[in-house]
C-alpha positions in Angstrom: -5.3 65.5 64.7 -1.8 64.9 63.3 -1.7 67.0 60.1 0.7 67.1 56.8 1.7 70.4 58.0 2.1 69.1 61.4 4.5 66.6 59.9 6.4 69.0 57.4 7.0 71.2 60.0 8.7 68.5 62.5 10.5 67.6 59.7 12.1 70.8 58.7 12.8 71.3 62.8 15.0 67.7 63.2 16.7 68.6 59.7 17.9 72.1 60.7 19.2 70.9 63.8 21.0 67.9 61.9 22.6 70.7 59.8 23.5 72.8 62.7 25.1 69.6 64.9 26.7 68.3 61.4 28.4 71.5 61.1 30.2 70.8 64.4 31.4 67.7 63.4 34.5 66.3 61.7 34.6 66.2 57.7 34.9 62.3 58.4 31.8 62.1 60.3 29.7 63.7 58.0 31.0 61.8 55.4 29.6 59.0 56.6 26.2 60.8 57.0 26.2 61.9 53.5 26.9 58.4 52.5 24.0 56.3 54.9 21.6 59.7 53.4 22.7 59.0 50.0 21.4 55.2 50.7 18.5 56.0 51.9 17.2 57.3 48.7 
């Protein structure tokens, strides 16, 4: 069974390693992130 806390925690998982890869990249590049993020919303 696929639970809520199942999917909270796979959630926080892919957005800490978005953090840690975004903090390699350019301030260009995650620019653009913020921006497709922001529309998202």
């Amino acid at each position: 069974m696929y639970t809520i806390e199942m999917a909270y925690a796979r959630m926080r998982e892919l957005q800490e390693m978005a953090n840690r890869s975004r903090a390699h990249q350019t301030s260009a590049a995650s620019k653009r992130a913020e921006k497709k993020r922001a529309k998202k919303r």
